[in-house]
TIRO-2110 file (N, C-alpha, C; in Angstrom, 1 decimal):
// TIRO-2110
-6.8, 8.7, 1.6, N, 1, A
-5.5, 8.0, 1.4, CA, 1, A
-4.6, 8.5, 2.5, C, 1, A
-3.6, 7.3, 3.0, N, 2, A
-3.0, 7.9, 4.2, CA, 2, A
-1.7, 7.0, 4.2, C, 2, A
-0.5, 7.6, 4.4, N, 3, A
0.8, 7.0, 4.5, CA, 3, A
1.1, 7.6, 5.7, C, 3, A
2.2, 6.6, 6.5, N, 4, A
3.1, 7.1, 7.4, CA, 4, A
4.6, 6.4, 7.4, C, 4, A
5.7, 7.2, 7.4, N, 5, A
6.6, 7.3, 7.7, CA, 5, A
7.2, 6.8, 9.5, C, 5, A
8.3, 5.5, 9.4, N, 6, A
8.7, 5.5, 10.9, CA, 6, A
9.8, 5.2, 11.1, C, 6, A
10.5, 5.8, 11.8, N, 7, A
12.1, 6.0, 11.8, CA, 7, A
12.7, 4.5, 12.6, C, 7, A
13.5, 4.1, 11.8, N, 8, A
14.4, 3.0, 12.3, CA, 8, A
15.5, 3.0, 13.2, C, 8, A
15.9, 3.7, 12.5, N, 9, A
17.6, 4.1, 13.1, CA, 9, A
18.5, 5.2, 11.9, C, 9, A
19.2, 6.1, 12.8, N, 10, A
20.0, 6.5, 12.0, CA, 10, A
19.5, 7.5, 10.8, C, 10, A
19.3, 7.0, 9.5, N, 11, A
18.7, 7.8, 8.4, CA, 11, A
17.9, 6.7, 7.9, C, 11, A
17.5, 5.9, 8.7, N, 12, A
16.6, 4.4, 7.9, CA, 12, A
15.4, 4.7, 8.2, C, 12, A
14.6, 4.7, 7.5, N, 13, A
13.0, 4.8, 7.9, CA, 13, A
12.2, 3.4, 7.2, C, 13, A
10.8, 3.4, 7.5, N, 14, A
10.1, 2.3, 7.0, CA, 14, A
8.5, 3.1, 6.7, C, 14, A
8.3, 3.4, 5.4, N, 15, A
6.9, 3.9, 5.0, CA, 15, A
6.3, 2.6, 4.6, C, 15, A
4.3, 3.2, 5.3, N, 16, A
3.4, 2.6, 4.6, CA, 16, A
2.1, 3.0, 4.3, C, 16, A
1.2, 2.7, 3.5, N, 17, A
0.2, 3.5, 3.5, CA, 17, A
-1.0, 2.6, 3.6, C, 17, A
-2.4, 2.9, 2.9, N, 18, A
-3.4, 2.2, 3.4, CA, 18, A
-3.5, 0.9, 2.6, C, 18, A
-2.6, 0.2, 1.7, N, 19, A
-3.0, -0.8, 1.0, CA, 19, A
-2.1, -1.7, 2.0, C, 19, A
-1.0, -1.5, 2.8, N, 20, A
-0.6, -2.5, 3.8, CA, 20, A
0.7, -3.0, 3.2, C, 20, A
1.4, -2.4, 2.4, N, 21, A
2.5, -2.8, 1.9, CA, 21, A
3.6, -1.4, 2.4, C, 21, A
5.0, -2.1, 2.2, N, 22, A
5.8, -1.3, 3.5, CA, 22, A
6.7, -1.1, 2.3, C, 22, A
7.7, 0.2, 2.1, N, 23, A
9.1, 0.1, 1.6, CA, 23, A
9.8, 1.1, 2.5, C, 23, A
10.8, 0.7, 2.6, N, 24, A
12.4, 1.4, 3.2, CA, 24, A
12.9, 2.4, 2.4, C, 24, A
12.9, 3.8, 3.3, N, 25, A
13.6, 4.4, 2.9, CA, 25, A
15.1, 4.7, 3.2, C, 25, A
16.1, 5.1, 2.9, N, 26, A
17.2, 5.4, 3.5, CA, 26, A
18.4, 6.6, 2.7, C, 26, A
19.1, 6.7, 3.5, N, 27, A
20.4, 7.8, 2.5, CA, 27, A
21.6, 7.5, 2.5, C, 27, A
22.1, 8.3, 1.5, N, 28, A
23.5, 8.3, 1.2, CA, 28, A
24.5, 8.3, 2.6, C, 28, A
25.3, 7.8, 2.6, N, 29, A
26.7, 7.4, 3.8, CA, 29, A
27.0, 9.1, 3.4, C, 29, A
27.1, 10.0, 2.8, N, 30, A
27.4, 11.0, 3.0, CA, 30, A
26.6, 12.3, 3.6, C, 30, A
25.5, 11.9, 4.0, N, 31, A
24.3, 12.5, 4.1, CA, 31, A
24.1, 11.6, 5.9, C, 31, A
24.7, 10.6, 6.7, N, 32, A
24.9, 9.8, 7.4, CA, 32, A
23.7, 8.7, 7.3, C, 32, A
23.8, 8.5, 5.9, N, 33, A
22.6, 7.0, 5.7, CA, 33, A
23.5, 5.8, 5.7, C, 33, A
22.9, 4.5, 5.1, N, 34, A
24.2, 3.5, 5.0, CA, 34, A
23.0, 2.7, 3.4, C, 34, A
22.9, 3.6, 2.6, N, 35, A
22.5, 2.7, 1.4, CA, 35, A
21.7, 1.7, 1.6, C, 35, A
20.5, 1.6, 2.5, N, 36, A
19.5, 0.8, 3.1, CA, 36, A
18.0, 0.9, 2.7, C, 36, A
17.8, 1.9, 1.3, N, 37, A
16.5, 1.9, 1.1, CA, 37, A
16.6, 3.2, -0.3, C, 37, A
14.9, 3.3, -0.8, N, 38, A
14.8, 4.5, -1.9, CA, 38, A
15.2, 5.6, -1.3, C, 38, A
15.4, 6.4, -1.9, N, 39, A
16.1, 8.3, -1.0, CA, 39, A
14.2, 8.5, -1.9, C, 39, A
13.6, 9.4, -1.0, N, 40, A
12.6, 10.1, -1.0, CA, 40, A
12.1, 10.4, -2.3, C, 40, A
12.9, 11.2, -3.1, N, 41, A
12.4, 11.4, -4.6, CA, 41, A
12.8, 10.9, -6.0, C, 41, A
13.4, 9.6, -5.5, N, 42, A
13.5, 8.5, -6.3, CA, 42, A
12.0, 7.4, -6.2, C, 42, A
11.8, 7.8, -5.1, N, 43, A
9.9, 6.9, -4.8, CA, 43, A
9.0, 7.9, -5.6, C, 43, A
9.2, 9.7, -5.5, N, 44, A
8.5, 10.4, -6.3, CA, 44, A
8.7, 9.8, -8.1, C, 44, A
9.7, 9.5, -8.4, N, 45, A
10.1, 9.1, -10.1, CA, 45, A
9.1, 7.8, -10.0, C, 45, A
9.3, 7.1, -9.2, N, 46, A
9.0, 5.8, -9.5, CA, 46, A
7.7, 5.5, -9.5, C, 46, A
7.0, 6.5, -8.7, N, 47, A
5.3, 6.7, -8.5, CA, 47, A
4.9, 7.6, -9.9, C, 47, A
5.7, 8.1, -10.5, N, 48, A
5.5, 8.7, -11.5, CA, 48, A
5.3, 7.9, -12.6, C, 48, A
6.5, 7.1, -13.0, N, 49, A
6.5, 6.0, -13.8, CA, 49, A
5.6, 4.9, -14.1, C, 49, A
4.9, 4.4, -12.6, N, 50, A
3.7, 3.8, -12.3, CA, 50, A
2.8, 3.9, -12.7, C, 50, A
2.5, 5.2, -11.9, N, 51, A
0.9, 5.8, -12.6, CA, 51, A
0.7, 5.9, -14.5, C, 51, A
1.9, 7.0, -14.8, N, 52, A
1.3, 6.7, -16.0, CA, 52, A
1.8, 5.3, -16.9, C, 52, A
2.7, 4.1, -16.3, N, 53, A
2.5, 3.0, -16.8, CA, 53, A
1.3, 2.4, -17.0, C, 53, A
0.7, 2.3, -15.4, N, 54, A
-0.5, 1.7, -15.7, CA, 54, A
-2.1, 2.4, -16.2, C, 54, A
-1.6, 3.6, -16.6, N, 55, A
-2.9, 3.9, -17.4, CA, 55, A
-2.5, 3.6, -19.4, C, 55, A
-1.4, 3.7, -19.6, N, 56, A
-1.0, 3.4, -20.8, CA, 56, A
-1.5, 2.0, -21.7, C, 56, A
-0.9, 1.3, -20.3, N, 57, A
-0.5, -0.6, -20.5, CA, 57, A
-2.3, -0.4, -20.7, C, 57, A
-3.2, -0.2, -19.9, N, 58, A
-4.3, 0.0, -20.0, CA, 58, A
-5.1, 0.4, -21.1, C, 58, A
-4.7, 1.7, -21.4, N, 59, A
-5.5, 1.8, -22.8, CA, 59, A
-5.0, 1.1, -23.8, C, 59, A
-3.8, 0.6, -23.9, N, 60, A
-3.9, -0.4, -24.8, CA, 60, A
-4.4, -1.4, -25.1, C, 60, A
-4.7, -1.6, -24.2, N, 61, A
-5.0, -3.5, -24.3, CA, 61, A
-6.3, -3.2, -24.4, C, 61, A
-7.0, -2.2, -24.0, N, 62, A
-8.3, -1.8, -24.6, CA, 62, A
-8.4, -1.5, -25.6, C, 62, A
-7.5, -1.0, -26.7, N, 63, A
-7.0, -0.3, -27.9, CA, 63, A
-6.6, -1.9, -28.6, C, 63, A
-6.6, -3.1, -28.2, N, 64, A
-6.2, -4.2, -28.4, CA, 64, A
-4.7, -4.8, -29.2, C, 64, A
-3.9, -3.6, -28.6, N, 65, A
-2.8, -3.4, -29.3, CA, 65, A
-2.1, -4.8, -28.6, C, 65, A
-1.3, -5.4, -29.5, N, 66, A
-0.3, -6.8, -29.4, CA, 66, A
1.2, -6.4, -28.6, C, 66, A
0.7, -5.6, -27.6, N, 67, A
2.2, -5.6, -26.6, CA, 67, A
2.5, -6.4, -25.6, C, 67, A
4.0, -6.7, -26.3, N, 68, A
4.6, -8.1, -25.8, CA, 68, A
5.7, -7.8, -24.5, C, 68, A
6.5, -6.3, -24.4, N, 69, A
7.0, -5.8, -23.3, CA, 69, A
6.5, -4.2, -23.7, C, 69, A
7.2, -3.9, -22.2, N, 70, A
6.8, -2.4, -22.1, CA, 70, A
7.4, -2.2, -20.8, C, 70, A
7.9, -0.9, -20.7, N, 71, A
9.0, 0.1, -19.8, CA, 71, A
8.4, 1.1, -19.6, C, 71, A
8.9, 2.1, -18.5, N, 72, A
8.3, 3.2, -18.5, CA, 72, A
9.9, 4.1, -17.9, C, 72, A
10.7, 4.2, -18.2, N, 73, A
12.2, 4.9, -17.6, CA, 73, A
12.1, 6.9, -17.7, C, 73, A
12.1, 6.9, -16.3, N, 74, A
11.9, 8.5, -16.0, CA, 74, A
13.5, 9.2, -15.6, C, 74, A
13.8, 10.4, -16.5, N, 75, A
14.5, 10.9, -15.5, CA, 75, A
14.6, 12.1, -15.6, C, 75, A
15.7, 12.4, -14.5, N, 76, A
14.4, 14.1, -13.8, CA, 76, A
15.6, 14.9, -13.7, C, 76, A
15.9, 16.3, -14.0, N, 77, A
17.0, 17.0, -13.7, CA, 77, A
16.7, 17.9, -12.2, C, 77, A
17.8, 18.0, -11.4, N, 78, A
17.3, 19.2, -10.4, CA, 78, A
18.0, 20.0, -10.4, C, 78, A
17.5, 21.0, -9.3, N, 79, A
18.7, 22.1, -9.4, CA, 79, A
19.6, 22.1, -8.8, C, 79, A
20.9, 23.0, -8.5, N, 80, A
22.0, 22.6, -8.4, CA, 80, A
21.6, 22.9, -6.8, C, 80, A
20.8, 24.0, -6.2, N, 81, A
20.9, 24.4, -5.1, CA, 81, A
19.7, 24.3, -4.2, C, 81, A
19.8, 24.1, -3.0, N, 82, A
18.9, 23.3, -1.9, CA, 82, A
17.3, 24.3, -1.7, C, 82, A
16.4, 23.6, -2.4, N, 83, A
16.2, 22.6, -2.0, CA, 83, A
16.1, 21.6, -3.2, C, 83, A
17.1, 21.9, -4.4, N, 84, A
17.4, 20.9, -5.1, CA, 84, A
16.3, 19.8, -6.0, C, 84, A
15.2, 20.9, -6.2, N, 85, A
13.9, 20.7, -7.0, CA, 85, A
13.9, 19.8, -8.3, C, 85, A
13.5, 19.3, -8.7, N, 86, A
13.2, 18.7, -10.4, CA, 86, A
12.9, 20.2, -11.5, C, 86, A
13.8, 20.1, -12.4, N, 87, A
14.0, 21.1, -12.9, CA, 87, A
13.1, 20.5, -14.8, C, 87, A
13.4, 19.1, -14.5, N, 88, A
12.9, 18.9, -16.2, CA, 88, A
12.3, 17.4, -15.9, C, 88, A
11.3, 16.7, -16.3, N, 89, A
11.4, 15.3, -16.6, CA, 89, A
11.3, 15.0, -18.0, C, 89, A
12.0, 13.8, -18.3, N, 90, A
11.7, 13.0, -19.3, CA, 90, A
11.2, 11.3, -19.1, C, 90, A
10.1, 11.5, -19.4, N, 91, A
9.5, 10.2, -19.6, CA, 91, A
9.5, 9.4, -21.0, C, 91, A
10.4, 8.1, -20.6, N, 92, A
10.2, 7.5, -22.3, CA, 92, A
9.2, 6.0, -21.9, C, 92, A
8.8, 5.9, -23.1, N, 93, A
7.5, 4.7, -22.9, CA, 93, A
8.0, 3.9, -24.6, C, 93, A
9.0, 3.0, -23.4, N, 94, A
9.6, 1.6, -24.4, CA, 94, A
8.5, 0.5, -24.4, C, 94, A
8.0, 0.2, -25.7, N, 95, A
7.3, -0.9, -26.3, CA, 95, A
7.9, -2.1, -27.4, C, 95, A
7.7, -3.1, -26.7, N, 96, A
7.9, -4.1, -28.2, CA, 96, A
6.7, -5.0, -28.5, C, 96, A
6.4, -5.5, -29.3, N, 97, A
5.5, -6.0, -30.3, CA, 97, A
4.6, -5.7, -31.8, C, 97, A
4.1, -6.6, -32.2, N, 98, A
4.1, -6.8, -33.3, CA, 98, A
3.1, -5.8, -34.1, C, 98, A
3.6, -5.0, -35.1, N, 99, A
2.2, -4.1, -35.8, CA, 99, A
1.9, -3.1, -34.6, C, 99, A
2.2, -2.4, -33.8, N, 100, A
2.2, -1.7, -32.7, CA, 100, A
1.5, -0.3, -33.8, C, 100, A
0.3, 0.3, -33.3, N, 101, A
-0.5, 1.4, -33.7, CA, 101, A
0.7, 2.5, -33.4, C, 101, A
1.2, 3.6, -33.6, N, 102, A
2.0, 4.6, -33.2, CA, 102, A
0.7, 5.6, -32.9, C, 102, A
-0.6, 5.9, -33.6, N, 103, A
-1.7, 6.6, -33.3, CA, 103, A
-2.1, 6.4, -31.6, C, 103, A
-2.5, 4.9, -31.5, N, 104, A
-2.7, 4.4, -30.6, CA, 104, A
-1.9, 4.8, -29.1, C, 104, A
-0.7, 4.4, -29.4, N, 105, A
0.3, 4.9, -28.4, CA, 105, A
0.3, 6.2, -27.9, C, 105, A
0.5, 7.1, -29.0, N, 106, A
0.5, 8.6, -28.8, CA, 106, A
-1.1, 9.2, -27.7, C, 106, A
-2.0, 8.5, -28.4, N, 107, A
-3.2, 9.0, -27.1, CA, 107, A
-3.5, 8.4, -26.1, C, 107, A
-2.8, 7.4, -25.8, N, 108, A
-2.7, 6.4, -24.9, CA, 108, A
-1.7, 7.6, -23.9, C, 108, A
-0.5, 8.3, -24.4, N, 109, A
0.2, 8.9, -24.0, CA, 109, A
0.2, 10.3, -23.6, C, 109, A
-1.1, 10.6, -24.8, N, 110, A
-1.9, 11.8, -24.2, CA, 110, A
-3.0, 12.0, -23.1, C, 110, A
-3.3, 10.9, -23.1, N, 111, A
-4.5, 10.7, -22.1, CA, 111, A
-3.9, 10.4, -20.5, C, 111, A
-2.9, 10.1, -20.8, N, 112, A
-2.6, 9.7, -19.4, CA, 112, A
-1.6, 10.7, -18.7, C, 112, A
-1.1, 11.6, -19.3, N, 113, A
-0.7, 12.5, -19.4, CA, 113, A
-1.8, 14.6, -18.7, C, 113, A
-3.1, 13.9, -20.3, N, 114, A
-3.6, 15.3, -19.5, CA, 114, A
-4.9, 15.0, -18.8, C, 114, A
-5.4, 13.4, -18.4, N, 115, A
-6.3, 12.9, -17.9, CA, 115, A
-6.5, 12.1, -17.2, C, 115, A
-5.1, 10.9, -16.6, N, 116, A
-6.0, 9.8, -16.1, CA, 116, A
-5.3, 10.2, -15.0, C, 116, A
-3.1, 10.5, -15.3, N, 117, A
-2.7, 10.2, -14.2, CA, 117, A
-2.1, 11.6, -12.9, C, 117, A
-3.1, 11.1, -11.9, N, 118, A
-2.7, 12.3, -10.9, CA, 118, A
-1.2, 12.5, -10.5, C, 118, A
-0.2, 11.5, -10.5, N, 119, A
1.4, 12.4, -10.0, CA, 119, A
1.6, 12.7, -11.4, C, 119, A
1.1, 12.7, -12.7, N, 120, A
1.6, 13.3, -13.8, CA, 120, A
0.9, 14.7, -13.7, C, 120, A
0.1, 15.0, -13.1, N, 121, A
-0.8, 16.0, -13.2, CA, 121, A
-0.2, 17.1, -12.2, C, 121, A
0.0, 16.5, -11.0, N, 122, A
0.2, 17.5, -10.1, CA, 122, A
1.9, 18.1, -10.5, C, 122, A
3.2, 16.9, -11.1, N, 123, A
4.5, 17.1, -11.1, CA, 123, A
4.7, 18.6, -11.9, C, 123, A
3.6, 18.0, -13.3, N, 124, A
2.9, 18.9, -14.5, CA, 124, A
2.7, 20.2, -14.3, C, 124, A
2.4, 20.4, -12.5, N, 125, A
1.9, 21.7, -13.1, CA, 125, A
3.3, 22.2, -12.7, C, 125, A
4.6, 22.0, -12.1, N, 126, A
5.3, 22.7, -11.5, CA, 126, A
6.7, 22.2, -12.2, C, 126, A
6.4, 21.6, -12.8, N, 127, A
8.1, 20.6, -13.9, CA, 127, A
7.4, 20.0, -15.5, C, 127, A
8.7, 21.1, -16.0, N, 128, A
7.8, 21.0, -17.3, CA, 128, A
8.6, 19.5, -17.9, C, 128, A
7.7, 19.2, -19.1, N, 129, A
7.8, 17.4, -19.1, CA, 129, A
8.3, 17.3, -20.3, C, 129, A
8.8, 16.8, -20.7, N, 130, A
9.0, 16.0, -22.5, CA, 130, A
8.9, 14.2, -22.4, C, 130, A
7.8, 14.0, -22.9, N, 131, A
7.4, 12.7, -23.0, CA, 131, A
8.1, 11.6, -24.4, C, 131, A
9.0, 11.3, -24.0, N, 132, A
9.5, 10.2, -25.5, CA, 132, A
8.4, 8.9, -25.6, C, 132, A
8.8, 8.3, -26.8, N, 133, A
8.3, 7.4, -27.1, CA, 133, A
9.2, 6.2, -27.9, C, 133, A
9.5, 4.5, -27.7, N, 134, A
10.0, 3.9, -28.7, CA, 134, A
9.3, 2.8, -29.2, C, 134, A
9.0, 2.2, -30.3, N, 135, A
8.7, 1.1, -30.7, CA, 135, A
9.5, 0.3, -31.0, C, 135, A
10.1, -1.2, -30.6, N, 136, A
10.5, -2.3, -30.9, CA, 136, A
10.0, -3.4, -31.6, C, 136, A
10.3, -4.0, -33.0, N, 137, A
9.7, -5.0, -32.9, CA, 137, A
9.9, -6.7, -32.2, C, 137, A
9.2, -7.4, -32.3, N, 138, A
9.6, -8.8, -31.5, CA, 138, A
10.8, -8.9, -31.3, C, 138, A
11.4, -8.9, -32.4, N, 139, A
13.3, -8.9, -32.4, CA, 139, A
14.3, -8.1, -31.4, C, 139, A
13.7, -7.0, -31.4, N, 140, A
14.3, -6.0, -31.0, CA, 140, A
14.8, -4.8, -31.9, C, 140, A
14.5, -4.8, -32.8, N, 141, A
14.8, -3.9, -33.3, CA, 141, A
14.0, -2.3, -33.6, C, 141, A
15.0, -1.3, -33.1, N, 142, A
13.7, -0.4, -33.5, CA, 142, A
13.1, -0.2, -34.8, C, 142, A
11.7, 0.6, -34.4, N, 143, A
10.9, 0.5, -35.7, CA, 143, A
10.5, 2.0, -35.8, C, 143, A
9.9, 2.8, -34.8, N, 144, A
10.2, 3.7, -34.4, CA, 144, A
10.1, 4.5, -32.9, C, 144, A
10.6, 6.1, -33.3, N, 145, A
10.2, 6.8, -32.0, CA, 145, A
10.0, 8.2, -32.3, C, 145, A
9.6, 8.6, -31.3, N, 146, A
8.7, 10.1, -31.4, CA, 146, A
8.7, 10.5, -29.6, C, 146, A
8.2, 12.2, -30.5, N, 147, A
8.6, 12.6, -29.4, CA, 147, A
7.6, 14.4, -29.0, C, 147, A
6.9, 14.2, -28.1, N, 148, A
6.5, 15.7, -27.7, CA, 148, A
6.4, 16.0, -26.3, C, 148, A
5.9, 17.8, -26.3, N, 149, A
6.6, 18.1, -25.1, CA, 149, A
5.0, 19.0, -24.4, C, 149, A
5.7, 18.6, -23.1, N, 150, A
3.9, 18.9, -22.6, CA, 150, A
3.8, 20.9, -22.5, C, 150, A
2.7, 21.4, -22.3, N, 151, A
3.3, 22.9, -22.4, CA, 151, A
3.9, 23.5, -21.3, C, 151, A
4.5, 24.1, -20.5, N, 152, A
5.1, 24.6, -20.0, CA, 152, A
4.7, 24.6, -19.0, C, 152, A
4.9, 24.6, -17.4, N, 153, A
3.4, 24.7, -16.2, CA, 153, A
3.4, 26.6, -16.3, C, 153, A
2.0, 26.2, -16.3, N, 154, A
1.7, 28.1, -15.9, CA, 154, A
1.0, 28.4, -17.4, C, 154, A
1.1, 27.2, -18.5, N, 155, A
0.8, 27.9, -19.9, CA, 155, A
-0.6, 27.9, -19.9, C, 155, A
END
């Protein structure tokens, strides 16, 4: 696997890697960017979010569970001082549809977690995680949510 990074102008860059698809990076006007693309470790959340989206969406539908939407919203604490690392994530995995297994979900959320997905794996060993969970039904209403926490990196 291979990405490269190419500078535009200024604080603007343009990444891509081997599937041939390109995104813009860029920074804060305080940092001398002009608000022109992802800041660096907002692409790490979002690759994060990804991966174990699409191993989840996956075991379900193999699990033949009836999901009608689904979200994957990450967020990450850092630290106050440079180099301003990810101190915690929280990953919540918003579902709606009908009769939704909660069994189902939870190993769906385990497995991708301690087996399918590699940026959960690697973030895992160095940021420790708490993984939420919600169920909605069709309507929108919640039905429920739950909640565990992965063990510590180093445990």
């Amino acid at each position: 696997m291979n990405a490269v990074v190419n500078w535009r102008e200024g604080m603007s860059f343009t990444g891509s890697a081997d599937s041939g698809f390109t995104v813009t990076l860029g920074a804060d006007p305080a940092v001398g960017g002009v608000n022109d693309g992802f800041r660096p470790l907002e692409l790490m959340l979002v690759s994060l979010a990804g991966c174990t989206a699409m191993d989840v969406i996956s075991i379900l539908r193999k699990k033949q569970q009836p999901v009608s939407g689904f979200s994957v919203k990450v967020r990450a604490d850092r630290a106050e001082e440079h180099p301003k690392v990810f101190t915690r994530i929280t990953i919540l995995y918003h579902l709606t549809g009908r009769d939704l297994d909660e069994a189902a979900l939870r190993r769906a959320i385990e497995l991708t977690a301690t087996k399918y997905c590699p940026a959960q794996a690697m973030l895992g060993r160095v940021v420790p995680m708490e993984l939420k969970y919600q169920i909605d039904d069709e309507a929108g209403n919640k039905q429920l949510e739950g909640m565990f926490i992965l063990p510590e990196p180093g445990e």
